[in-house]
Backbone bond lengths (Angstrom), bond angles and torsions (degrees), N, CA, C in turn:
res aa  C-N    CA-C-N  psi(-1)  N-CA   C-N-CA  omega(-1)  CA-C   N-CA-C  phi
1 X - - - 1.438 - - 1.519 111.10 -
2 X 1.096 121.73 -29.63 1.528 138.37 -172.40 0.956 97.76 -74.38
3 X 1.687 123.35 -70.02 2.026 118.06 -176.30 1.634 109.97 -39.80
4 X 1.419 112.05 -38.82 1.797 125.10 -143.31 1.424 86.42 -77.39
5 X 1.686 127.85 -40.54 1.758 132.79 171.16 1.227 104.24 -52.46
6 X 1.350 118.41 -64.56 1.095 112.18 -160.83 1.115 114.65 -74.29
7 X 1.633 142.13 -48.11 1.496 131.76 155.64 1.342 116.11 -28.66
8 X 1.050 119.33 -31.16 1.699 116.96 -157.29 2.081 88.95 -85.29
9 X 1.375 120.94 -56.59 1.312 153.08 174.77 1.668 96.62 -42.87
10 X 1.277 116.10 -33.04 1.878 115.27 -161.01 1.622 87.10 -93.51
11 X 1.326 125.39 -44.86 1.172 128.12 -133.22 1.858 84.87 -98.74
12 X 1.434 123.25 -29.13 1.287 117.25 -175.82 1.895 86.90 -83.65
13 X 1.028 144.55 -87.58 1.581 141.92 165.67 1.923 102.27 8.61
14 X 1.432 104.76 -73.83 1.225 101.92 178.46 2.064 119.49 -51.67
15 X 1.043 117.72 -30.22 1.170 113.17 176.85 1.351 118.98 -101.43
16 X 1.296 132.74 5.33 1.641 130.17 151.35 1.484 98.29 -95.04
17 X 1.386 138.14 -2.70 0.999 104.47 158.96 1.506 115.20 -83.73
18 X 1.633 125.45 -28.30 1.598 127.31 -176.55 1.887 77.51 -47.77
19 X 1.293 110.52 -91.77 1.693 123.30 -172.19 1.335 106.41 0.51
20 X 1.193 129.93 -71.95 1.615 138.28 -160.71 1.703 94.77 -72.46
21 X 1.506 132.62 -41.32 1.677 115.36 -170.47 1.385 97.89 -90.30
22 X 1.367 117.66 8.02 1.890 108.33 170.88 0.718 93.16 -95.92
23 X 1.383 143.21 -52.32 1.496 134.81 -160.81 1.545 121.03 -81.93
24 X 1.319 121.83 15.31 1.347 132.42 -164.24 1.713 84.11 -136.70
25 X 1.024 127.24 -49.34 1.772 121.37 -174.20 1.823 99.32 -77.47
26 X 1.369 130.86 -13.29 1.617 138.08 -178.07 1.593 105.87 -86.03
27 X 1.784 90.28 -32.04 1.485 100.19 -151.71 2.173 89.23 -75.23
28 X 1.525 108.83 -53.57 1.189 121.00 176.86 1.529 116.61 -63.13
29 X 1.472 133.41 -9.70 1.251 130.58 164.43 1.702 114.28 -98.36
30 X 1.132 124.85 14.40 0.982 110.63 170.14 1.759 97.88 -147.07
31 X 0.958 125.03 32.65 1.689 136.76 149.26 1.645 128.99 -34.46
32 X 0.961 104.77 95.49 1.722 96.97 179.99 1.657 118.48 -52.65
33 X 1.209 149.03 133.49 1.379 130.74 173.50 1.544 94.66 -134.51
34 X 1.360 115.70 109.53 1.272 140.03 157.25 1.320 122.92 -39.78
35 X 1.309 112.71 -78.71 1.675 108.31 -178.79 1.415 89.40 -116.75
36 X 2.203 83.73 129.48 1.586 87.62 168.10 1.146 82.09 -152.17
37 X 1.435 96.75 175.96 2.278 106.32 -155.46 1.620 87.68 -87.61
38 X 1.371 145.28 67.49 1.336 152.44 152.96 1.425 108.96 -33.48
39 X 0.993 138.95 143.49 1.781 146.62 130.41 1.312 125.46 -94.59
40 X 1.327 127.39 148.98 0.962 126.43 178.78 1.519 139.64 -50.16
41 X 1.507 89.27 -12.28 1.640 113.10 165.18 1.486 113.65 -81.27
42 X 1.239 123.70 -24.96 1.555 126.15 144.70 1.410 135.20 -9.00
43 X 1.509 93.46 -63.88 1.356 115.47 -133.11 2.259 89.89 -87.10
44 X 1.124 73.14 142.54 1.820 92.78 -178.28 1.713 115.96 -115.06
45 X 0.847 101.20 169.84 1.592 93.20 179.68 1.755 109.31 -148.69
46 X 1.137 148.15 91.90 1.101 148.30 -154.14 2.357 107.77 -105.77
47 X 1.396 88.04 150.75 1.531 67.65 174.46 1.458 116.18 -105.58
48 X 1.270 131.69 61.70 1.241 134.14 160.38 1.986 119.70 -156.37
49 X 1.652 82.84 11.80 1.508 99.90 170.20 1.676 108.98 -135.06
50 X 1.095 128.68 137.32 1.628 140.45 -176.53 1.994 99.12 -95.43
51 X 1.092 102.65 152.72 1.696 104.09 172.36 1.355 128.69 -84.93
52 X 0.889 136.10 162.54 1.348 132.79 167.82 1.624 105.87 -137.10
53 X 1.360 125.90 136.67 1.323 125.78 -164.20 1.678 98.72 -136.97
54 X 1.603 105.76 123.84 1.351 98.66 -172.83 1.877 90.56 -122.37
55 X 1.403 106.94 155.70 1.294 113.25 160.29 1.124 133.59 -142.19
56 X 1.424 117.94 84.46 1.486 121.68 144.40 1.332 156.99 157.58
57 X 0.813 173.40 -167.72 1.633 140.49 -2.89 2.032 74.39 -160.26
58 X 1.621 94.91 145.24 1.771 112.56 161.55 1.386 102.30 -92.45
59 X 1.414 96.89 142.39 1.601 105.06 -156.23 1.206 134.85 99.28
60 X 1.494 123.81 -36.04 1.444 140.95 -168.15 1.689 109.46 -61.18
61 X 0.827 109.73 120.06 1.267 119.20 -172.92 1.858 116.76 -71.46
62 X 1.361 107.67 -31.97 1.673 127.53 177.88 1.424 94.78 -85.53
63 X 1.483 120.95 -61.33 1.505 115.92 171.67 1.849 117.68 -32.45
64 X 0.884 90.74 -48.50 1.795 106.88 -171.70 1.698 109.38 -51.36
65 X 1.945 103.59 -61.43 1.327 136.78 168.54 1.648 105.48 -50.17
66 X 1.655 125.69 -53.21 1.582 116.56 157.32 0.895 135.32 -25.53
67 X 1.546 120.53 -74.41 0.878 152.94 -178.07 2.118 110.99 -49.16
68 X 1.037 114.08 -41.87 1.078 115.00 177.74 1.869 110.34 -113.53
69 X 1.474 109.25 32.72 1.018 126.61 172.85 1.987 97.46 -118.66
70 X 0.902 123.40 -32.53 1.491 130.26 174.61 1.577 111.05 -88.50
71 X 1.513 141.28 -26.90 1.059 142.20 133.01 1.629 123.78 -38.96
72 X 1.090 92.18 -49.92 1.654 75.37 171.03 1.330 125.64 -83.25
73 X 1.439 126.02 -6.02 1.525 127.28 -172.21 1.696 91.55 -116.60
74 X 1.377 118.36 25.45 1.551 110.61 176.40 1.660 132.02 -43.76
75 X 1.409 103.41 -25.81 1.099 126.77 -169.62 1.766 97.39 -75.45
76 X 1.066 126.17 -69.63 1.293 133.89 176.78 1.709 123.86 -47.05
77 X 1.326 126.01 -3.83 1.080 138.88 164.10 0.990 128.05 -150.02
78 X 1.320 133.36 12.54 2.003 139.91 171.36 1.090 103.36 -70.71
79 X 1.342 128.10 -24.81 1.701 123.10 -159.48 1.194 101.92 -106.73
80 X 1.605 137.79 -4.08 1.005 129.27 -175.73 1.882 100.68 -137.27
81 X 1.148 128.21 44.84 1.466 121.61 -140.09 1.767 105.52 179.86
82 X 1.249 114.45 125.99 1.373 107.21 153.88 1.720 100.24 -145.69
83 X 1.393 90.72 148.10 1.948 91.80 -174.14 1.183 93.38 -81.36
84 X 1.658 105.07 169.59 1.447 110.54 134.46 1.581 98.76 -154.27
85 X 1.353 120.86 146.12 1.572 125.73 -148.39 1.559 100.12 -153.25
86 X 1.581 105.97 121.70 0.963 130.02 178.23 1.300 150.28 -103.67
87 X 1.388 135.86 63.88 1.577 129.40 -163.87 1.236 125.13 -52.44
88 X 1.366 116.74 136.34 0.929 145.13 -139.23 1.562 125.64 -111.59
89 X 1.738 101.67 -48.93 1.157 127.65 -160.28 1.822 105.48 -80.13
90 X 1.376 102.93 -25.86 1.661 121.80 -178.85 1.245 110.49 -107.27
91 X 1.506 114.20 -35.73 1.687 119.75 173.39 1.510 118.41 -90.19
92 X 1.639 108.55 115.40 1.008 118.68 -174.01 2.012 105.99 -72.93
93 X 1.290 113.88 -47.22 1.666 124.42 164.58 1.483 98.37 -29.85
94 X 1.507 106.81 -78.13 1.524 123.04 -149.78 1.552 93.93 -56.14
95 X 1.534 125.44 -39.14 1.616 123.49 -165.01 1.889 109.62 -60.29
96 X 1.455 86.67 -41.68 1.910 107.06 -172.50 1.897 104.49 -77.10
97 X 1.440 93.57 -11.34 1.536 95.16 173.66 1.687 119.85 -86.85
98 X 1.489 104.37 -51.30 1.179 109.51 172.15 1.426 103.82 -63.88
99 X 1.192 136.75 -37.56 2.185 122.62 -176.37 1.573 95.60 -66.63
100 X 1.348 128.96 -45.81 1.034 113.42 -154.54 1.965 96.58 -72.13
101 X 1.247 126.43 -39.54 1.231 128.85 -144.72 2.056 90.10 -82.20
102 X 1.757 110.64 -27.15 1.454 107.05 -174.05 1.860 96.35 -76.30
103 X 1.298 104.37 -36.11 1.433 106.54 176.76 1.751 115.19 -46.05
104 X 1.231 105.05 -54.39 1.597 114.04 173.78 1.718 103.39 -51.07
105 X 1.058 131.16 -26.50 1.672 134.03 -154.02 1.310 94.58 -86.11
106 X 1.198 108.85 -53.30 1.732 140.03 -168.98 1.680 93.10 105.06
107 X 0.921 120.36 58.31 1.606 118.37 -178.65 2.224 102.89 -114.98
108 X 0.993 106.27 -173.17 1.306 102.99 164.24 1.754 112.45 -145.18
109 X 1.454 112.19 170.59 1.623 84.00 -174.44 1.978 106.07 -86.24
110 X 1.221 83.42 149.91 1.469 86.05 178.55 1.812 107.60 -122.68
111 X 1.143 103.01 9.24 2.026 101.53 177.04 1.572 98.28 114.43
112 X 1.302 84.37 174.79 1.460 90.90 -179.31 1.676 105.47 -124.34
113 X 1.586 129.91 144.60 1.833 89.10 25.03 1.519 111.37 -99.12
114 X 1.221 118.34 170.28 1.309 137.63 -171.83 1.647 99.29 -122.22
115 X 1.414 130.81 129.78 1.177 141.23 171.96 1.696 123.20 -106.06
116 X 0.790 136.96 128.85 1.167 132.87 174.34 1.597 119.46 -111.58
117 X 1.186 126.33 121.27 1.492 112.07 179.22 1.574 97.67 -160.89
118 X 2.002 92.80 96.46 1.900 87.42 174.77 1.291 88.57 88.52
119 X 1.073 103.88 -151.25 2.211 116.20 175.86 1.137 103.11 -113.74
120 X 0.828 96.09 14.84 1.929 94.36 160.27 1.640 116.88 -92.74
121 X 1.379 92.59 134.07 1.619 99.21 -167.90 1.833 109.07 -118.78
122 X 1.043 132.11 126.20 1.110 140.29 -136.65 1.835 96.06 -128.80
123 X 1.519 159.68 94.47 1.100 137.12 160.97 1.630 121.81 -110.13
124 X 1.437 93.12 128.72 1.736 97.83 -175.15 1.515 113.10 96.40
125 X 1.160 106.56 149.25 1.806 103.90 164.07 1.797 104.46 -149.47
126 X 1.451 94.26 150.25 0.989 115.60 -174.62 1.805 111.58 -151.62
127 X 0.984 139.77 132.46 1.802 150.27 -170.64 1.273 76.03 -33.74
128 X 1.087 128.30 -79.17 1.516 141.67 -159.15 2.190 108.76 -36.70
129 X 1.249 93.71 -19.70 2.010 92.34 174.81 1.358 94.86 -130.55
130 X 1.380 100.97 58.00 1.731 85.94 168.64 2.036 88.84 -111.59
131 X 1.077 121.58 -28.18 1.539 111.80 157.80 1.602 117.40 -46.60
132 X 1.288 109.92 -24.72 1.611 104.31 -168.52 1.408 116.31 -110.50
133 X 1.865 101.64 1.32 1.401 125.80 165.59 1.630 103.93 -74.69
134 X 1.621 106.26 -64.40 1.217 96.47 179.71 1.786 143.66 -66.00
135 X 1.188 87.85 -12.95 1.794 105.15 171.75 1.450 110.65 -72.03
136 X 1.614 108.80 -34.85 1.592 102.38 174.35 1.710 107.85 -56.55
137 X 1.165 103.39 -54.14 1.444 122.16 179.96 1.400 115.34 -6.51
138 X 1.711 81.53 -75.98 1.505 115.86 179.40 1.176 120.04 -57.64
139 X 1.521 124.82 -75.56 1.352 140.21 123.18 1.955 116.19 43.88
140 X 1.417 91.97 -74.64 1.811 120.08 -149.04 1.688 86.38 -102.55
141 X 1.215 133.85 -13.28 1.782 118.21 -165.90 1.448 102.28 -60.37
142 X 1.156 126.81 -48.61 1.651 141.29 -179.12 1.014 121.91 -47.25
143 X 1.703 100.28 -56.57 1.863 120.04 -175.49 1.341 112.34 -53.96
144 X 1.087 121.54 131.61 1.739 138.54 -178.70 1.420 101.17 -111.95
145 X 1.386 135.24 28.40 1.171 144.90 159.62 1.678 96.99 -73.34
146 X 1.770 112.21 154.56 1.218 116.69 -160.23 1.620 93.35 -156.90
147 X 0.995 158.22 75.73 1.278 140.99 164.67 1.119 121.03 -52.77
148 X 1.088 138.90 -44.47 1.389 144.66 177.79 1.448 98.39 -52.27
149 X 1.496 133.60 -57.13 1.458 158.14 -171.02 1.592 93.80 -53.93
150 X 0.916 114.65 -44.36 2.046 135.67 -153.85 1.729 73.06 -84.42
151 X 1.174 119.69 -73.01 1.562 118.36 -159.49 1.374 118.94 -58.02
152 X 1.721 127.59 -46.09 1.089 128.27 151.18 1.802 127.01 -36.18
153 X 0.996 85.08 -33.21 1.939 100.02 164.25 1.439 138.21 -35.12
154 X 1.521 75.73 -70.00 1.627 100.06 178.37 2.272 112.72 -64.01
């Protein structure tokens, strides 16, 4: 009776542990990562996802506050959305990328962070534009505007 517990006891042990390293190796393959040092050689373009292009700076304190302002509303733009996010403040490429790409907008740089979604141009965040975060959202799903696409162009 004792072996028949404990087999039964090993064999349930053995399978919350499979449970817990799937769900920790599922949990790490499908991770959102917001700001990451991207290049323009990155950047992909799929047809059932639109881009989102963020830029900037390590250190940035609003960048930081973004970034975990789009993590929490993941749900509301993953399915229609893929980032790609560029620093700025250390990357001399990424800096000449974002002027040239606000240049295409007719925008100028104004700091980061800088958002891009569609032609909509987004600078800074604060609680206070997270209504005007999500309207881009909404906003831009339609738009087949591409700056990055526009910039490869030229």
């Amino acid at each position: 009776m004792d072996t028949k517990v404990l087999k039964t006891f090993g064999i349930f042990l053995v399978l919350f542990i499979i449970l817990i390293v799937g769900l920790v190796i599922h949990d790490n393959m499908t991770k959102i990562v917001i700001l990451k040092e991207d290049h323009i050689s990155d950047v992909t373009f799929l047809d059932n996802k639109k881009n989102i292009y963020i830029f900037w700076g390590n250190g940035c304190s609003h960048c930081e506050e973004l970034k975990e302002y789009l993590l929490s509303i993941k749900n509301k733009w993953q399915n229609d959305y893929q980032i790609f996010s560029f620093e700025t403040w250390k990357d001399k490429e990424n800096q000449n990328l974002m002027n040239d790409v606000l240049e295409i907008l007719g925008k100028k740089n104004e700091g980061t962070p800088t958002v891009i979604i569609g032609d909509k141009v987004l600078v800074g965040y604060g609680t206070d534009m997270n209504s005007e975060y999500e309207e881009a959202f909404n906003s831009q799903k339609n738009n087949e505007y591409d700056v990055i696409k526009k910039y490869q162009e030229q």
